[in-house]
C-alpha positions as CSV (number, residue, x, y, z in Angstrom):
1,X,42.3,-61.0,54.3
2,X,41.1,-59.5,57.6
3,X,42.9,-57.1,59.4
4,X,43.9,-59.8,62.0
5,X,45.8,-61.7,58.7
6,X,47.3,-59.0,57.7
7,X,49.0,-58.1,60.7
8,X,49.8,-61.3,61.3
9,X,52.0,-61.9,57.9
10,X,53.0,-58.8,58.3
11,X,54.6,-59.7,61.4
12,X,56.0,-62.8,59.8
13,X,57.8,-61.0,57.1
14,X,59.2,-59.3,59.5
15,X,60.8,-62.2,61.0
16,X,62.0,-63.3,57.4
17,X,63.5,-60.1,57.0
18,X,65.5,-59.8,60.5
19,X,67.1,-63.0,59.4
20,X,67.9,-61.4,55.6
21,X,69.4,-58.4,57.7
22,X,71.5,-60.8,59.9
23,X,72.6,-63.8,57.7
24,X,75.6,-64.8,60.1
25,X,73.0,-66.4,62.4
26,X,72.3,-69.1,59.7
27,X,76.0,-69.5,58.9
28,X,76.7,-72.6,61.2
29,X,72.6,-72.9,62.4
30,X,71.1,-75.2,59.8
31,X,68.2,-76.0,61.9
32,X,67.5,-72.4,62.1
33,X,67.7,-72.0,58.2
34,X,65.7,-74.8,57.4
35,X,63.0,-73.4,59.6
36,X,63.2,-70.0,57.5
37,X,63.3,-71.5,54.3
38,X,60.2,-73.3,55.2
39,X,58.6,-69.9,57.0
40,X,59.6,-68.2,53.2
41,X,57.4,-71.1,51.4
42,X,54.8,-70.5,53.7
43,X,54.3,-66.6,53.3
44,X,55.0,-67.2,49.2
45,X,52.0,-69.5,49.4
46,X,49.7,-67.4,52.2
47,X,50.1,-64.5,49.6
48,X,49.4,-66.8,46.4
49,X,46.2,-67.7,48.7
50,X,45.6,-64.0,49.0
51,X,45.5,-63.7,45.0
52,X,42.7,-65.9,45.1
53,X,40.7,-65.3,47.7
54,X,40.8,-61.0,46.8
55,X,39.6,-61.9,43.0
56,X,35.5,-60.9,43.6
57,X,32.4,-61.7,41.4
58,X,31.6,-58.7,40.7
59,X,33.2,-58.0,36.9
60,X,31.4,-61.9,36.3
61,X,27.6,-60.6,37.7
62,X,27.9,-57.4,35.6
63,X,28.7,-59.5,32.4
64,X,25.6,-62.4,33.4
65,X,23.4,-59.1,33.2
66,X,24.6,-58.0,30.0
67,X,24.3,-61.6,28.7
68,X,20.7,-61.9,30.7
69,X,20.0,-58.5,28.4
70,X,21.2,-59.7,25.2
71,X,19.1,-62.9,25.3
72,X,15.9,-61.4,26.4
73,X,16.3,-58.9,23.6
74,X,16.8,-61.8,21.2
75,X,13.9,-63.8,22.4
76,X,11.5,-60.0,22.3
77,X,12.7,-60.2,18.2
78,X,11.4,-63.9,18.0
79,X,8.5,-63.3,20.0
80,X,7.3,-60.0,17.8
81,X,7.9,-62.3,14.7
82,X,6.4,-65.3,15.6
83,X,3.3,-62.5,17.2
84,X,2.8,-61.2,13.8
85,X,3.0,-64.5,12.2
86,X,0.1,-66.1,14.5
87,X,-2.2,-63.1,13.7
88,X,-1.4,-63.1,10.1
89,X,-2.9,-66.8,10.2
90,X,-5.3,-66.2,12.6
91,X,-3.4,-69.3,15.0
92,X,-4.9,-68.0,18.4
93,X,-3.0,-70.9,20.0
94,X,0.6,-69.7,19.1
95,X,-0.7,-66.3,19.8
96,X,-1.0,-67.2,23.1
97,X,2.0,-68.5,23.4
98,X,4.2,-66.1,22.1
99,X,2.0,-63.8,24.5
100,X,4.8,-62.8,26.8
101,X,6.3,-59.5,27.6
102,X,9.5,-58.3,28.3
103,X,8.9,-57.4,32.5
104,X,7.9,-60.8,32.8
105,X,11.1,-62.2,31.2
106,X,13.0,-60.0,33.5
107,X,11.1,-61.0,36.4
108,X,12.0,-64.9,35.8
109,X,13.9,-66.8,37.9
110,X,17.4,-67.7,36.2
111,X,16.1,-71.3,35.7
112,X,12.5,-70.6,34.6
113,X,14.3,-68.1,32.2
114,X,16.1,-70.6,30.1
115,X,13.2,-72.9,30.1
116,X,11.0,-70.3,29.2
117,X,13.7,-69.4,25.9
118,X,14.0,-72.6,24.9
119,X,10.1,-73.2,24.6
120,X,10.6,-69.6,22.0
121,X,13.6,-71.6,20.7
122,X,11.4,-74.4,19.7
123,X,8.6,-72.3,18.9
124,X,10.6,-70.6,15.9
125,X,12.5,-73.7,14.8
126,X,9.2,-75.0,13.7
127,X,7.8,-72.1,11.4
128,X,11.7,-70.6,10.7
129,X,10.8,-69.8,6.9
130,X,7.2,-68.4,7.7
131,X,9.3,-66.0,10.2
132,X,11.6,-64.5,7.9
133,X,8.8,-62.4,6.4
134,X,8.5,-61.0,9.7
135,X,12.4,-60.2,9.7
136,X,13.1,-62.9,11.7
137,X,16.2,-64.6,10.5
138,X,17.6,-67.9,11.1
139,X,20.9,-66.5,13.0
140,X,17.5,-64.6,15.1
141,X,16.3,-67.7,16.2
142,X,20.3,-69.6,16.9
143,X,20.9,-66.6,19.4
144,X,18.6,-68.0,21.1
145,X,20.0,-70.9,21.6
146,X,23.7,-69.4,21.8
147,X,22.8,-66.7,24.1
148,X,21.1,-69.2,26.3
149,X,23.4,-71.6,27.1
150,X,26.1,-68.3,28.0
151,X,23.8,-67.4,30.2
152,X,23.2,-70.5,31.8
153,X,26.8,-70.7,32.3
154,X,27.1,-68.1,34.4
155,X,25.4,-69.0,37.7
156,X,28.2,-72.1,38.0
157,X,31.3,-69.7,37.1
158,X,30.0,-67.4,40.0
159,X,29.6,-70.4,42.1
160,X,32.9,-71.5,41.6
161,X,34.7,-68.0,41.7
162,X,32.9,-67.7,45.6
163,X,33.7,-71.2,46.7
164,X,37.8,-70.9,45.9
165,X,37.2,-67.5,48.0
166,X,36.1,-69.5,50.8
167,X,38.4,-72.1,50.3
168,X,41.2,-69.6,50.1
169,X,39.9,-68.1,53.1
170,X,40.3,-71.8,55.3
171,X,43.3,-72.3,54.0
172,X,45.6,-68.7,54.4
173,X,44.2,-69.3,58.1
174,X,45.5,-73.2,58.0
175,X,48.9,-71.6,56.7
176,X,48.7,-68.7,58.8
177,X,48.4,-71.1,61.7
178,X,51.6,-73.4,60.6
179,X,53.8,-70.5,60.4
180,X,53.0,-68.9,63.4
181,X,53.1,-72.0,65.1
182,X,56.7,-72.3,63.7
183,X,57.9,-69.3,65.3
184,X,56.6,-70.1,68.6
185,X,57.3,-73.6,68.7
186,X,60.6,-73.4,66.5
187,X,62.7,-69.7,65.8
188,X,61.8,-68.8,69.5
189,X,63.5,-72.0,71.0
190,X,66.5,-71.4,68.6
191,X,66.9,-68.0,69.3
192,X,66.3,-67.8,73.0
193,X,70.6,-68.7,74.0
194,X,71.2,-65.3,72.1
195,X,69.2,-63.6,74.9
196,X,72.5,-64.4,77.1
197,X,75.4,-63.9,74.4
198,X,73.3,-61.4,72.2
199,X,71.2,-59.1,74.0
200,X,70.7,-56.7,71.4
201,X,70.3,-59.1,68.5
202,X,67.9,-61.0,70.4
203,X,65.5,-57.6,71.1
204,X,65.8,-57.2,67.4
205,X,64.3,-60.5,66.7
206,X,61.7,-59.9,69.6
207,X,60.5,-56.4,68.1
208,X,60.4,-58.4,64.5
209,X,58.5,-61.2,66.2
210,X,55.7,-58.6,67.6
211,X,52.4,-58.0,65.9
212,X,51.4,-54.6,64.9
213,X,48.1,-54.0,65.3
214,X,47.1,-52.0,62.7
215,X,43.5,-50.1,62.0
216,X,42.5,-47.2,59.7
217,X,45.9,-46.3,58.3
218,X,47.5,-46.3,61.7
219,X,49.8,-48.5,63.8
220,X,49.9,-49.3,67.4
221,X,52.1,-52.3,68.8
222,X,49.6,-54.3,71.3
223,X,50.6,-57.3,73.3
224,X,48.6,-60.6,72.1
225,X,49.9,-62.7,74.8
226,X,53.2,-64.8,74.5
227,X,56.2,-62.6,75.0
228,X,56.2,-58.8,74.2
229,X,53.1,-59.1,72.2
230,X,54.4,-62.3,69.9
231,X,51.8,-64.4,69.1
């Protein structure tokens, strides 16, 4: 969340509290307590939003590189196999095929990588029991395939992990928005005869309604327009 969100539920817990501290005010108010039940939903799903929006890619690119490592180390086994099997039969063709080295494996694009596997894949199905000479196994030439379709997995994992950030981003902002706007439009209506028969609960539920702008560990109350800083 930005710093702006932060302060800005931090301020609305505030108001959720002030009410906690003064439960009388709901006592004979149901309007009023129906639009604080509905401002608790809203900050219980703003900070289920949060959840999702703070989780980061970062733990699933680190284990796509391990995976990326694994299968190119599989396919460099094949590849030396199926290498020593073409010169042992003199096949100049297969030779040529198998001619690739690890740099340019790790230089391939994700999609070119998996093609390029495959075509190794295919490579050792056809001469599996020649390869075994050239301690190539069977489970050798199947990590292949396993290894390759984890990998190819990845990219839409990340994809999807990033676009439920976003997604979480838009909506704590929609949310953020609704409950804000039922302060102003709402619990500031509703409050506003205590200003005459109340005076000092009524600045108790303005100071709960102002936004603390906070930056680098510290705390400054700043006015954001609306009345004594409320927003």
């Amino acid at each position: 969340m930005t710093r702006k969100a932060i302060n800005l539920l931090n301020m609305l817990k505030s108001v959720v509290q002030f009410y906690t501290e003064n439960p009388t005010i709901l006592t004979d108010k149901p309007a009023i307590k129906a639009a604080v039940d509905k401002l608790k939903a809203l900050i219980s799903e703003i900070e289920a939003l949060e959840k999702t929006q703070a989780v980061g890619t970062k733990t699933d690119t680190a284990l796509k590189g391990e995976t990326k490592t694994a299968l190119i180390q599989a396919a460099l086994k094949v590849l030396a196999g199926i290498t020593a099997h073409a010169a042992a039969t003199n096949d100049t063709r297969l030779k040529m095929e198998a001619d690739i080295t690890e740099y340019e494996l790790k230089k391939m694009r994700d999609n070119n990588l998996i093609l390029e596997i495959r075509s190794i894949y295919d490579m050792a199905t056809e001469i599996a029991p020649e390869l075994k000479v050239w301690e190539v196994e069977q489970a050798d030439i199947d990590a292949l395939d396993t290894n390759s379709a984890a990998f190819d997995a990845k990219d839409p994992a990340i994809k999807n992990l990033k676009a439920r950030s976003v997604q979480a981003t838009a909506d704590i902002k929609s949310k953020s928005d609704e409950a804000n706007n039922l302060c102003k439009d709402s619990l500031d209506a509703m409050m506003l005869p205590f200003k005459m028969s109340n005076p000092t609960l009524y600045g108790h539920y303005q100071n709960a309604r102002t936004v603390i702008n906070t930056a680098g560990g510290h705390s400054k109350p700043k006015a954001n327009g609306g009345m004594n800083g409320k927003v």
